[in-house]
N, C-alpha and C positions, 0 to 999 in steps of 0.2 A: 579971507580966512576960510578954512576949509571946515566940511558940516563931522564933528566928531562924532555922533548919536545918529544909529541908522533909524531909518523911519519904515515900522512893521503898519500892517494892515492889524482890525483889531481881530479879525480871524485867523490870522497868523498869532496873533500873543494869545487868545485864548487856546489854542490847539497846541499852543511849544512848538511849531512848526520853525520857529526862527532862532532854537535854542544855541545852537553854535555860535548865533551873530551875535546875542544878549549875555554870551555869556564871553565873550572877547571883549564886548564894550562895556560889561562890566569892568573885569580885569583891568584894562588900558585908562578907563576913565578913574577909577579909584586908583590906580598907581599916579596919577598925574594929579589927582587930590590931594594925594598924599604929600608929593612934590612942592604942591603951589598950597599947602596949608587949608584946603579948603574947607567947609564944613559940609557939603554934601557937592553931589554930582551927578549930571545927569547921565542916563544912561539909553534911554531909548526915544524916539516920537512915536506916537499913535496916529497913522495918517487919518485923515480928513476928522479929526476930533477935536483939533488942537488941544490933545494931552500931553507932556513930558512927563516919563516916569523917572525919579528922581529919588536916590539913595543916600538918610542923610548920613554922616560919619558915624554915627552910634552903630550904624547897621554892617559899618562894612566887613567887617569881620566876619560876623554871618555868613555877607556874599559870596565874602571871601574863600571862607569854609564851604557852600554851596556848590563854587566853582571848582576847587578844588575838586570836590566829590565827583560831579562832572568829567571831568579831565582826567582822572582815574579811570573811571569806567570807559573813556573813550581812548584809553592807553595812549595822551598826551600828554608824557613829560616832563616836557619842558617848559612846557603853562606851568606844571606842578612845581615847578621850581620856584617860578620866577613867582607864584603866591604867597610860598612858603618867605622869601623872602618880604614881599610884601607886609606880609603878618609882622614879622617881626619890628618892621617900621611902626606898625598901630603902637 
């Protein structure tokens, strides 16, 4: 089975240095939540802490809204799309 959740350093999550990656494995993980009914979903590791940050379904919306924001400002599209429809799945 292949690893879905990238695994950041915690000075990378503290700094947003890895926002592009967290914010795709957002996206991709709550659309496959969505899919398979889940009720939360992971979406990053914290190397050598053994953390997983973890999104439950109450949230995703939110994230969802967060990412979106994101993807605006980085004049990407067609992320913008595919959340929009997302949304509408919640």
């Amino acid at each position: 089975m292949t690893r879905k959740i990238p695994i950041i350093s915690l000075k990378d999550f503290e700094a947003k240095a890895k926002k592009p990656t967290m914010m795709k494995s957002l996206v991709s993980n709550i659309a496959e939540g969505i899919d398979d009914g889940l009720e939360s979903v992971n979406i990053a590791e914290i190397k050598n802490y053994d953390v997983i940050i973890s999104v439950p379904k109450t949230e995703w919306k939110p994230g969802l809204e967060k990412a979106m924001e994101y993807y605006i400002k980085t004049e990407e599209y067609e992320e913008c799309s595919k959340i929009k429809k997302l949304i509408k799945k919640l």
